[in-house]
C-alpha positions as CSV (number, residue, x, y, z in Angstrom):
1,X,23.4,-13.0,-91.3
2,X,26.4,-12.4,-88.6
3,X,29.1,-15.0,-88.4
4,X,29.2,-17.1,-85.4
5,X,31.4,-17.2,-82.3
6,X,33.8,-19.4,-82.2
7,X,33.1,-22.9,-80.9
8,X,32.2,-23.3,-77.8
9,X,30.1,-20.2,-77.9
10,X,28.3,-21.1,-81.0
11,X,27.3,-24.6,-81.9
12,X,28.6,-26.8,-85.0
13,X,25.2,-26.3,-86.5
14,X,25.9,-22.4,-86.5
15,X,28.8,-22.9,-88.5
16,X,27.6,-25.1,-91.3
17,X,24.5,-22.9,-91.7
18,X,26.9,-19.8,-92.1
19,X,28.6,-21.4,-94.4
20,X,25.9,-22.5,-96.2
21,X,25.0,-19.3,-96.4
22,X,28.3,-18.5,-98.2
23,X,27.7,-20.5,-100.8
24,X,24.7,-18.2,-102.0
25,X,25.5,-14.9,-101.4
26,X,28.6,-12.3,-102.6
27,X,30.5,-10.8,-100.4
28,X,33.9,-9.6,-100.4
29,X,36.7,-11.6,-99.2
30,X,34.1,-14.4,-99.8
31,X,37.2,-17.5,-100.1
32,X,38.4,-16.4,-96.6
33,X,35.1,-16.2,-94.9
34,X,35.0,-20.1,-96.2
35,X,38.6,-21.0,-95.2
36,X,37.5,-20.1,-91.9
37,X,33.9,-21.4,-91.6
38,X,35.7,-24.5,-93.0
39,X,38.3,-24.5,-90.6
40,X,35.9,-23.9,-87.5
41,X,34.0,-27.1,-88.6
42,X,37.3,-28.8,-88.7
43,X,38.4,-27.9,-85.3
44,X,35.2,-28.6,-83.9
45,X,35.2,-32.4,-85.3
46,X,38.5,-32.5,-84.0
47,X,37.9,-31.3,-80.5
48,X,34.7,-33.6,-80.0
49,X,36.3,-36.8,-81.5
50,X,39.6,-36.3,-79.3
51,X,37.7,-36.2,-75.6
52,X,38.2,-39.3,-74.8
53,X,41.8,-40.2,-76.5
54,X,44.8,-39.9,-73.8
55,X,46.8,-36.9,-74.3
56,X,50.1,-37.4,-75.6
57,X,53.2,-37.7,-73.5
58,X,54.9,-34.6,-72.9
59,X,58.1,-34.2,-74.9
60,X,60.4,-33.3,-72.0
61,X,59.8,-35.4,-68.4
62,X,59.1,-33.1,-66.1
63,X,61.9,-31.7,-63.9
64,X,64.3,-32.0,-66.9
65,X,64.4,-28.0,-67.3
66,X,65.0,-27.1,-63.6
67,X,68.5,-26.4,-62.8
């Protein structure tokens, strides 16, 4: 098994079967390959739950950095 492409390209289904499929085999570098499969999933949730929240304001009004 190949590990997905990164969300969008690859659904959040993809990435929990991949790493579920960590969990069973040994590979090198397995705790990395995890970190990131875990990570994916994270950014995912993230991305879906945040649609419809307003972005935040920007930090410097705009015009501020023209001279």
């Amino acid at each position: 098994m190949r590990a997905p492409q990164p969300w969008p390209f690859s659904s959040e289904t993809d990435w929990r079967l991949w790493r579920g499929y960590l969990d069973h085999v040994q590979v090198p570098h397995l705790p990395a390959l995890k970190r990131e499969a875990d990570a994916e999933i994270a950014r995912i949730v993230r991305c879906r739950a945040g649609k419809g929240e307003p972005k935040r304001p920007a930090l410097v009004p705009d015009g501020a950095l023209q001279a």
